[in-house]
C-alpha positions as a Markdown table, in Angstrom:
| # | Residue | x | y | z |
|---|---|---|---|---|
| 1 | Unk | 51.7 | 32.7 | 77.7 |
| 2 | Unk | 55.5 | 31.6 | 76.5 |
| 3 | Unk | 57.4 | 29.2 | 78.7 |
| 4 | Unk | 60.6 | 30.4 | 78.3 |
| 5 | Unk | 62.2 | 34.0 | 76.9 |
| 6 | Unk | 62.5 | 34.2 | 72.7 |
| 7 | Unk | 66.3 | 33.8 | 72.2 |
| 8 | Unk | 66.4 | 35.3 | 68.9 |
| 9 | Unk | 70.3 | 34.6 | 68.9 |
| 10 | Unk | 70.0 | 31.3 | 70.0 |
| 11 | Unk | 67.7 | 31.1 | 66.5 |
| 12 | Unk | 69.9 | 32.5 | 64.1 |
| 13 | Unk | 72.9 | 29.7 | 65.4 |
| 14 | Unk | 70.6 | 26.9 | 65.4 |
| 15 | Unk | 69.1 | 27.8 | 61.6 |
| 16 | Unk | 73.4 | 28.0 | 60.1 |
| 17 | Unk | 74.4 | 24.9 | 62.0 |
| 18 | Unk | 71.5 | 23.1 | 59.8 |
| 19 | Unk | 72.6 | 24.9 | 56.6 |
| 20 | Unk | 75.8 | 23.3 | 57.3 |
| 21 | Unk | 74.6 | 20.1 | 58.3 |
| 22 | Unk | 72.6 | 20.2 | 55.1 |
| 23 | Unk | 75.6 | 21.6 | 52.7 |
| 24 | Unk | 77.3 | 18.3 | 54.5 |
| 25 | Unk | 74.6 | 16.3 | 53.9 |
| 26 | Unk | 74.3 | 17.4 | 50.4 |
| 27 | Unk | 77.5 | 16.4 | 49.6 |
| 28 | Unk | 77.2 | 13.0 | 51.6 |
| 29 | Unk | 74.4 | 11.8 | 49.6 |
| 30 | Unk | 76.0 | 12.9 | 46.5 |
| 31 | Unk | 73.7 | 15.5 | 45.6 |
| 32 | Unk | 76.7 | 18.0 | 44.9 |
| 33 | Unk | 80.2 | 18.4 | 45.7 |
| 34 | Unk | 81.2 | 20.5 | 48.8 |
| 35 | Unk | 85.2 | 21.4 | 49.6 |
| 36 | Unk | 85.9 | 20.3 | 53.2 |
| 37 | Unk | 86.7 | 23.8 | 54.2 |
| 38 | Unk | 83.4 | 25.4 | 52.3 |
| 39 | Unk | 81.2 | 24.9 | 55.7 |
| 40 | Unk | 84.0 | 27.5 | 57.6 |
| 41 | Unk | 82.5 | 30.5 | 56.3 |
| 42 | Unk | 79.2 | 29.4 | 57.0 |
| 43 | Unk | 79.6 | 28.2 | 60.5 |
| 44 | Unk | 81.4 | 31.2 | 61.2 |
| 45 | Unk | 79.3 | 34.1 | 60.0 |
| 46 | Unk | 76.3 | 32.2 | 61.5 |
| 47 | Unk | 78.0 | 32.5 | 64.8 |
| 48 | Unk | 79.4 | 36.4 | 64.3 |
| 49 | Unk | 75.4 | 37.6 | 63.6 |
| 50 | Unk | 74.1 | 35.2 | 66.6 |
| 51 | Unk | 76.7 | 36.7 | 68.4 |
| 52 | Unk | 75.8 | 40.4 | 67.3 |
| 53 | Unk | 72.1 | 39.7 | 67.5 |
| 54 | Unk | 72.3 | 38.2 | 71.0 |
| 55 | Unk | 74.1 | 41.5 | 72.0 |
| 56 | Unk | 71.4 | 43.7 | 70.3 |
| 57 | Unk | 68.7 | 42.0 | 72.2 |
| 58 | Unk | 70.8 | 42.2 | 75.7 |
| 59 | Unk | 70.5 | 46.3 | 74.9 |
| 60 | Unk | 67.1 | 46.5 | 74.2 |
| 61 | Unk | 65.6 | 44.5 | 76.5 |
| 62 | Unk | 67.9 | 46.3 | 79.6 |
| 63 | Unk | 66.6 | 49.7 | 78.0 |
| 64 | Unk | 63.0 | 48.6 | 78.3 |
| 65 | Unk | 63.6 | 46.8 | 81.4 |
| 66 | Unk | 64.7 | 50.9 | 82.9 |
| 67 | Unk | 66.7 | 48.8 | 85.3 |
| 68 | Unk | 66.8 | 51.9 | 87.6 |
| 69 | Unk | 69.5 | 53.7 | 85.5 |
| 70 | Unk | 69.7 | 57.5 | 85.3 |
| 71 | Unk | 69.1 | 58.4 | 81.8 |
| 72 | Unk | 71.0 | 62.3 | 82.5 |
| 73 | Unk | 68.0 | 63.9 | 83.7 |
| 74 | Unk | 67.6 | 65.2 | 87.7 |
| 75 | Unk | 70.0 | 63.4 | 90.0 |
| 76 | Unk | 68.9 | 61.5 | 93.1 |
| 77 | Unk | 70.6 | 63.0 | 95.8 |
| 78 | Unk | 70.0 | 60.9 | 99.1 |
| 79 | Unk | 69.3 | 63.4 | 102.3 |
């Protein structure tokens, strides 16, 4: 049984703030050179597709939920 819901947004952050601490790292150690702006991009898309993903999973799991919505077909009519 899981102990808590799969984020899968939550993920997809997480794994592109490492990269970046790695790229950072990288450069830190001497390894390879990295441009102080170079971890922008990387940061950024990370958070766009965590962003997008988090929103995909929001829609899918309120579609399976049902969530008592009419979906077009017979209206309830009280009465």
């Amino acid at each position: 049984m899981l102990r808590h819901e799969f984020r899968p947004g939550k993920l997809l952050a997480g794994l592109f703030l490492i990269l970046a601490g790695i790229i950072y790292a990288g450069d830190a150690g001497g390894t390879w050179e990295t441009p102080w702006f170079a971890v922008i991009p990387v940061v950024t898309v990370g958070l766009c597709l965590a962003g997008a993903t988090g929103l995909a999973t929001r829609a899918i799991r309120r579609r399976r939920a049902g969530g008592g919505v009419n979906t077009g077909g017979e209206s309830e009519v009280a009465g």
